[in-house]
N, C-alpha and C positions, 0 to 999 in steps of 0.2 A: 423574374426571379434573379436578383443578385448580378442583371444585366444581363441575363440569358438567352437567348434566341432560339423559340421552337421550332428545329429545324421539319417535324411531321406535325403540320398543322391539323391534317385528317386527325391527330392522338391527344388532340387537347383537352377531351375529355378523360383521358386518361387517370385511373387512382392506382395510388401506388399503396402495397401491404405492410410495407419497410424499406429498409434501407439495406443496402449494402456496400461494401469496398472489397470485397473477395467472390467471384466467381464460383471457387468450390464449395460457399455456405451456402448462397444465393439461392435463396425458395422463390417461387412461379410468384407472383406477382411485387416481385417488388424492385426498387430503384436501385440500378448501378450505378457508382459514381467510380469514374473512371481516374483513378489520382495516380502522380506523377513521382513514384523516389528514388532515393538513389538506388536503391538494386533494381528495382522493377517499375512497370508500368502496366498501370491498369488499361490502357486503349490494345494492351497485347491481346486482350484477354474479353474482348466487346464480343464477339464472335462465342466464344461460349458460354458470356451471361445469357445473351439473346437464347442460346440453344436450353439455356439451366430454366428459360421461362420469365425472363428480366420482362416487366411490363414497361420499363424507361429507362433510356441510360443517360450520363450526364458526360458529356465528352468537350476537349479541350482542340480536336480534329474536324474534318469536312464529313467525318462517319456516319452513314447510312443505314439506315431498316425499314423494313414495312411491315417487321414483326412489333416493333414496340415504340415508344416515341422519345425521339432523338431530342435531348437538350444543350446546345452549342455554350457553353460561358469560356471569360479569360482565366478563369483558376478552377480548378473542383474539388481544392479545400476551400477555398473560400466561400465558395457556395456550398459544399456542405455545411460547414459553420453558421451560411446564414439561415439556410434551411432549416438545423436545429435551434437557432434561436428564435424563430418564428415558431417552432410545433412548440418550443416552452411558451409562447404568449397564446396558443390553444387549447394551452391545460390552465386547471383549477389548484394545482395540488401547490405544497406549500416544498420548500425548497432548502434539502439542509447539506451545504459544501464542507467538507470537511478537507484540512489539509494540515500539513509537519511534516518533520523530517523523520520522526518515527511512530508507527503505531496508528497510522490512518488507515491502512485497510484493517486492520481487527478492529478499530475502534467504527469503522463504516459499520463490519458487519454484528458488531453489539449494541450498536442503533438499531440495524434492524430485528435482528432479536428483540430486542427491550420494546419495540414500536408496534411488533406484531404479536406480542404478549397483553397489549391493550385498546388495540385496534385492528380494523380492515385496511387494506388498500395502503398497504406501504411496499415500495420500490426501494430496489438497492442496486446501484451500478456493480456491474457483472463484474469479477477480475479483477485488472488492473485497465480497466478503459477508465483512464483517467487522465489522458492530454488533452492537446488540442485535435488528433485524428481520436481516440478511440471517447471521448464523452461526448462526442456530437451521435456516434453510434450506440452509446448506453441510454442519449436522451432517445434517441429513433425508438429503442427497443421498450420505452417504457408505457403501458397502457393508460390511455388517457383517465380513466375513470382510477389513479392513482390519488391517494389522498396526500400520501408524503414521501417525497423523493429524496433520497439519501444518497449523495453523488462525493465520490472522491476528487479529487481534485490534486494534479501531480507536476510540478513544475518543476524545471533546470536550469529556466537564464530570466533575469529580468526582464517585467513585462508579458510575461508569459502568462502569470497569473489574474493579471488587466483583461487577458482575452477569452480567458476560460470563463472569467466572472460575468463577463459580459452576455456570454453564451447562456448559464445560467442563473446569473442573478439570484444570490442564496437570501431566501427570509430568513434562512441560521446561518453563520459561518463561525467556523469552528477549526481552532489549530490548537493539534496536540500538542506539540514541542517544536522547538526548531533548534537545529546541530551542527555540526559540519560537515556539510554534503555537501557535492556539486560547487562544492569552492573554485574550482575552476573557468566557473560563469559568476558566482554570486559573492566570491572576494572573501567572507567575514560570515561570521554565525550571524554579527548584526543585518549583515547584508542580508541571510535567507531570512533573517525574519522579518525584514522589511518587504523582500519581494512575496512571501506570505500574506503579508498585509496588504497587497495589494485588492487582496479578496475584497475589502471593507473600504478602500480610498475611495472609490466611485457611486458606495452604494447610500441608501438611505441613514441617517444618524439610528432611526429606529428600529434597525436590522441589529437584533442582540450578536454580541461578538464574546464566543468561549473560548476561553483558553486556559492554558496548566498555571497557573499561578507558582508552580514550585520550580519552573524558569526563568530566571531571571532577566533574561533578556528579553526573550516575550515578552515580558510583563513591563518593560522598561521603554520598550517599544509602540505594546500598544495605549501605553498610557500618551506617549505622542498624538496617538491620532483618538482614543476617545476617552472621554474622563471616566463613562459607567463601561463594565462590561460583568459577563460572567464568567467567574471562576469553579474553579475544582484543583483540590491538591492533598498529597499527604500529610505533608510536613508544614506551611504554611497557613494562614488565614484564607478562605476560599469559600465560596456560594454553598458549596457541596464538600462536603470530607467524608470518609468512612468513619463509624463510632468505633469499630472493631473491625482487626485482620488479623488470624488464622492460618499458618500453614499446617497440613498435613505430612505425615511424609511421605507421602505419593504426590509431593509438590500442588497439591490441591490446596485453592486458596479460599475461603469465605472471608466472604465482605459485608460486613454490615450498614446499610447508608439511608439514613432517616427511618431507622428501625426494621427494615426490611434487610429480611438474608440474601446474599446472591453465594452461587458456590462456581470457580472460576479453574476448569482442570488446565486451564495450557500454564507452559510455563515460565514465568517469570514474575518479581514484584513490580514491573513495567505495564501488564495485564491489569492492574491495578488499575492504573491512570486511565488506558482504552475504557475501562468500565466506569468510572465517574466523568468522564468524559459524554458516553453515549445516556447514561444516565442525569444528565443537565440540560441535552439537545430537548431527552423527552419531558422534562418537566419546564422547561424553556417555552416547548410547546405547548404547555397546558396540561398534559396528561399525569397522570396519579397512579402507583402500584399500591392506592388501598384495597384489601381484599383480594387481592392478585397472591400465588403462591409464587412467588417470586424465587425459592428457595429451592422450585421445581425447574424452572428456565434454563435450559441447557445452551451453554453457548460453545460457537466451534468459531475458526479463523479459515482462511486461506489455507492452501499449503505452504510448507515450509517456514511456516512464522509461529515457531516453538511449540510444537505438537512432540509428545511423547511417542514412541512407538520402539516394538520392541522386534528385532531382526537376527535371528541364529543367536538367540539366548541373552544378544546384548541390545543393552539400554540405551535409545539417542532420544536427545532432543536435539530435535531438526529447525535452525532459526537461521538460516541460510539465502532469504530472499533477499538481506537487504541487508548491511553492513556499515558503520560512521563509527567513531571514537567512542561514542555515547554509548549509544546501543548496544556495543561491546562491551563497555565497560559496566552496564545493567547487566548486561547477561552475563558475563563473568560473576557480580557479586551475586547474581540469583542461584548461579550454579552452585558458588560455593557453599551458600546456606543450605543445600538440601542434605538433609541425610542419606544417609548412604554409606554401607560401610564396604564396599567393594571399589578396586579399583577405578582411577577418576581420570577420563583422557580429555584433552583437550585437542579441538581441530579448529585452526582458526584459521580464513583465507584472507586474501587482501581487500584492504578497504578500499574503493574505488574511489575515484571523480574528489578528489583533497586538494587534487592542483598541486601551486609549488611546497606546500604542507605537507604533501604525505610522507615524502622520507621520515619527518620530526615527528604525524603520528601516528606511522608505525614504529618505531624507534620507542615511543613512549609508552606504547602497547607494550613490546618486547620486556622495558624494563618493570612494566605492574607486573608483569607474572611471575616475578618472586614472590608476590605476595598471595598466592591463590594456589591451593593444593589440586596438584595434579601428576598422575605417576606416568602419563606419556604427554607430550607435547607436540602436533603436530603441526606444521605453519607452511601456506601452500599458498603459491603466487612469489610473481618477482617481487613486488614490493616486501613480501613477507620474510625477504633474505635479511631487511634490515632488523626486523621483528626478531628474528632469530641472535645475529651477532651481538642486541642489545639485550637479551634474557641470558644468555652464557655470561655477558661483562657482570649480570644484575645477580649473578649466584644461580641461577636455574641449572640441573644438573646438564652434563653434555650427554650422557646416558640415556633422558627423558627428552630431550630435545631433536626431533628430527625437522628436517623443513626438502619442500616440493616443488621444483616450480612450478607443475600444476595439478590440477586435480586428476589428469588420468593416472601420472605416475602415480600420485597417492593411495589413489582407487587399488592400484596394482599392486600394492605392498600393504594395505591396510590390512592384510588377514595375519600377516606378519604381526602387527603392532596391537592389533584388537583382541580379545577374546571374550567366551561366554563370559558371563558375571560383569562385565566391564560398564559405565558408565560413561556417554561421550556426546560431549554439546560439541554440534555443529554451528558454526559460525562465521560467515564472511559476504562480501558481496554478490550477487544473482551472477555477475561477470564472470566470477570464478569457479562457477558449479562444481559445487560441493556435494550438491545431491546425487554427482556419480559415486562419493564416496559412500553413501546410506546405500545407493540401488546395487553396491559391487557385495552387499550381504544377501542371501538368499530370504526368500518371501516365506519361509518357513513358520515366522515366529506372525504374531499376531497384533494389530497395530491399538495401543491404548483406546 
């Protein structure tokens, strides 16, 4: 195994139930692999898998037992990794990666919605195990008698996405958008969508390749590496378009796409995309919502990726996981389209990982928000100082303009600035936790 030496020969017979990397999940039969990071180390913690009922651990030490059978390797990432890429060559199921800079885990999980509305046996990676540590654990987790595996897929530096693909090998791959993120490792919008694409460099020509057509760059990109692919967009020529879109004004959105209703409660016209998005993978795959009440299909996201919900009388939408120019700049125009006639707050925190960029865009953020009605302005993070100095230059009142440099302060003053009746998109990087600002309201009210 991946160069391994069974240190307890007596345990070669040994099966393992699962996988693990953590001790305090760790159920009675299954495999510890003992990994090595920067804050911790798993070989601390050998001693209480074996006690949790570990049936094998995978250690990188001279580490002993005669409760469970000891496997010696030079890495236990990398034997995890190969591990999981061998239990993928022991399934049958068909394999769809999905990856972007925005809107891949909603769009993960309206594949599986969409997938389990017309079939059995479809899988969806849990969370966000989507690296190279947490999807060799989502493959571990997933039952063999799976028919379709719907796996995220979540890179940072080039080449990253070479290794993850390798791991799973997508019959589908599939990138929503690509932004500016993680510019720090990946240079250029071109740059993330190149290491994107990396999903597809190695794989078969015959492997269908989706993506948003109403990206330009994507689209500029992956016409480099393949002449056919499929498409999906609003505004554009694409495989899939909606005929009709609908808002409500409970920000509820129906979607119409090859004559079938979809009705879409989270918030934004970005939701859009995630939905003809997962809707390509399944007809990609052969599958058909004829005769399916499609207009019944309830779909839900993660948390914090634009869920309404309502706290001591006031109104958030919570979009707080994950933050870039882009996605900001959708969720601002979504916000301002809703009706609404009560007060309109904004909380934006800082954009993370833009590299030597962010100063310029946050700065450029600062100066759009004159154009976007809002009666408080709230802006939290050191970055966000700049967001701030450029909305005062841009006309935004100094009255409506507060800024934080982090979320507890804001937390601590937000009773100040919020009240019932009020309206308030949350928005910024996971770095920044925002969602102290949502938890510092009481559980009183009831969550949409």
């Amino acid at each position: 195994m991946s160069g391994g030496t069974l240190m307890t020969p007596e345990k070669s017979e040994a099966v393992f139930s699962g996988v693990s990397i953590d001790s305090r999940t760790l159920r009675p039969g299954e495999l510890f692999i003992a990994l090595r990071g920067q804050r911790s180390d798993g070989h601390a913690y050998l001693d209480q898998a074996i006690a949790a009922g570990a049936a094998g651990v995978i250690v990188q030490t001279t580490y002993i037992s005669d409760k469970a059978a000891v496997i010696r390797v030079h890495d236990g990432h990398e034997a995890m990794m190969f591990l999981a890429s061998r239990y993928r060559d022991l399934t049958t199921a068909k394999y769809v990666g999905i990856t972007g800079s925005n809107g891949k885990t909603t769009t993960k999980e309206m594949t599986h919605t969409l997938l389990s509305a017309v079939a059995t046996g479809i899988y969806r990676s849990a969370g966000n195990l989507n690296n190279l540590y947490g999807l060799p654990l989502a493959l571990f987790a997933m039952p063999q008698a799976t028919r379709v595996a719907i796996m995220e897929m979540g890179i940072s530096t080039p080449g990253e996405m070479t290794r993850l693909a390798a791991i799973i090998r997508p019959d589908v791959a599939v990138i929503t958008s690509v932004a500016a993120t993680h510019l720090e490792f990946l240079g250029s919008v071109e740059g993330v969508a190149k290491a994107k694409l990396e999903m597809v460099t190695n794989a078969s020509s015959d492997v269908p390749v989706i993506i948003n057509a109403d990206d330009s760059v994507l689209v500029a990109e992956t016409k480099k590496r393949r002449a056919a692919y499929v498409s999906f967009a609003l505004d554009n020529p694409a495989s899939f378009r909606p005929s009709k879109v609908a808002t409500d004004d409970s920000g509820a959105t129906s979607v119409q796409i090859e004559g079938h209703p979809f009705t879409l409660p989270l918030f934004g016209r970005h939701q859009i995309y995630n939905l003809l998005a997962a809707y390509a993978v399944a007809r990609t795959l052969g599958y058909t919502f004829d005769g399916v009440d499609t207009g019944s299909i309830s779909f839900t996201t993660a948390p914090m990726r634009g869920q309404r919900a309502v706290r001591a009388g006031v109104t958030f939408i919570v979009d707080c996981f994950n933050a870039n120019p882009e996605s900001v700049r959708l969720g601002l125009q979504s916000f301002e389209a809703l009706r609404f006639s009560g007060r309109r707050v904004l909380i934006l925190g800082d954009m993370l990982e833009l590299g030597e960029k962010a100063e310029t865009y946050h700065r450029a953020l600062g100066r759009s928000l004159s154009g976007y009605r809002a009666d408080v302005v709230a802006l939290v993070g050191p970055l966000s100082k700049h967001t701030y100095d450029a909305a005062l230059r841009a006309g935004v009142p100094a009255k409506a303009l507060h800024h934080y440099t982090d979320s507890i302060s804001c937390a601590e003053d937000i009773r100040r600035l919020v009240k019932a009746g009020d309206l308030v998109f949350l928005k910024g990087s996971r770095g920044i936790g925002l969602e102290r600002i949502f938890d510092a309201f009481t559980e009183s009210g009831e969550a949409d």
